[in-house]
N, C-alpha and C positions, 0 to 999 in steps of 0.2 A: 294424028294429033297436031302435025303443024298448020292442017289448015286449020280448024279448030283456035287454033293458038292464036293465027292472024285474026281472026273472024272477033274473038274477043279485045285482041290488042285495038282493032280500030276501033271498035264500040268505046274502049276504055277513053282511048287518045278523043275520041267525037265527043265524048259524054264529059270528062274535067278541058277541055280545051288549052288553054295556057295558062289554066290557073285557076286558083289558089290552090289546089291538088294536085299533085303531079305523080306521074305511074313510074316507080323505081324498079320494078322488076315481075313477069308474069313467069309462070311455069304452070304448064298443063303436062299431066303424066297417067299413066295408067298404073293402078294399085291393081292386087291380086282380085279383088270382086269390086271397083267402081276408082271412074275417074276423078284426078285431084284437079282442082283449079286453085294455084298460090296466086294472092296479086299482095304486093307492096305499094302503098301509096305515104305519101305527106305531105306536108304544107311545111313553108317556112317557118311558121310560129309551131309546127309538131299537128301531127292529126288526131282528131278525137277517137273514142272508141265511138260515137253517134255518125261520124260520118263516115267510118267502117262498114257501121249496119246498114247505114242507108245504101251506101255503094252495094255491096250484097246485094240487098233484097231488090237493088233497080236491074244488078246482071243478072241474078237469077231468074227475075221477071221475064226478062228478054231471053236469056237461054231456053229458058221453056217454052215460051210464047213462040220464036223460030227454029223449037227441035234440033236447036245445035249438038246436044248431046240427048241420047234416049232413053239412056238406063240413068241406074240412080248414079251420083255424085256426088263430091265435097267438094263448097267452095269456101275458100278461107281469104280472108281483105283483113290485112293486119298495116301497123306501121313495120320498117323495117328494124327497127330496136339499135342499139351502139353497136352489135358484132357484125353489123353485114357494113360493107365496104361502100366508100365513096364512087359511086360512079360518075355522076352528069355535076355540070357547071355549076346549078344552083344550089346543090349540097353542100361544095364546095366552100360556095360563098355564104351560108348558113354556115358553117365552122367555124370560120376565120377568130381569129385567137386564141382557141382549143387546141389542148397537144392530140397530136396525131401520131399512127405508125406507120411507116411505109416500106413496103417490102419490094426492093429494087430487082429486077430482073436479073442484075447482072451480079451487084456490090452489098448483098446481104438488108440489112434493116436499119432505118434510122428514124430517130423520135426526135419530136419537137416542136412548137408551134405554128401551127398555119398561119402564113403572114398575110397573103396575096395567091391569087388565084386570075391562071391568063386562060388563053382558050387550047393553048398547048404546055404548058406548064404551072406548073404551083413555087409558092415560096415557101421554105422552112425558114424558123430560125434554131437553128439545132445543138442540143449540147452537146459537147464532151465528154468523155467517161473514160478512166483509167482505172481499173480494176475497181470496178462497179463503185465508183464515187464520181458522183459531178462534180466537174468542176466548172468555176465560173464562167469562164471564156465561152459565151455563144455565136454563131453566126451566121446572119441569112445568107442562104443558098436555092440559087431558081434550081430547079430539077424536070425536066424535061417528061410530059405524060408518057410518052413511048417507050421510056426508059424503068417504069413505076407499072410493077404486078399488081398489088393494091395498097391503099390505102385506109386506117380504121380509124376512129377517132377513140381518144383512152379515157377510161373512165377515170376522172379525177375527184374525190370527196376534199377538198379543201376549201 
């Protein structure tokens, strides 16, 4: 499966280049009777469900046409939706002023809004909470990636 896996990941990376699509995360597995192929992609402005299909039907094109896989399969090209995690720079900077979660490797979880985004660290500006009341007092704090399991961004309806 991981050469497989390579074999697609460059196709994906050759085929959106640097842009306007960018690949968030592949996984190729094998199910009890036929292979899965997940690909996450988006765009800054959010991806269509159109340029899902098209993505699809050009790697299926191609998987079939070079017999990368022989038997049947699923392939699935979706956006990654609010619960999968920030990974790469440009996500990052697509959030910025949205509250986020982040779950510290070391010091538990802290919420707050993304201020700023470096190439090794992120900004919060984080609130306070004493027995589950905000209170006013916010304050930005750089937080180190190395230091950061993940990060989600929260869904807020206001």
């Amino acid at each position: 499966m991981g050469d497989l896996s390579e074999k697609i990941r460059e196709w994906l990376l050759a085929y959106v280049g640097d842009g306007p699509i960018f690949l968030v995360d592949l996984q190729v597995s094998q199910g009890a009777k036929r292979s899965l192929v997940t690909i996450l992609v988006d765009t800054l402005e959010g991806i269509s469900i159109d340029e899902c299909a098209l993505l699809s039907r050009k790697l299926a094109h191609h998987i079939e046409e070079n017999v990368w896989i022989e038997e049947a399969y699923n392939l699935e090209v979706s956006s990654p939706g609010l619960d999968f995690p920030l990974t790469q720079g440009w996500q990052f900077q697509k959030n910025i002023g949205r509250k986020v979660k982040v779950w510290m490797k070391k010091e538990g979880q802290i919420e707050g809004a993304l201020l700023a985004y470096k190439e090794d660290s992120i900004e919060i500006l984080t609130e306070k909470t004493l027995k589950h009341r905000v209170i006013v007092a916010k304050e930005s704090t750089w937080f180190p990636l190395a230091d950061i399991d993940k990060i989600k961004v929260q869904v807020s309806f206001q």
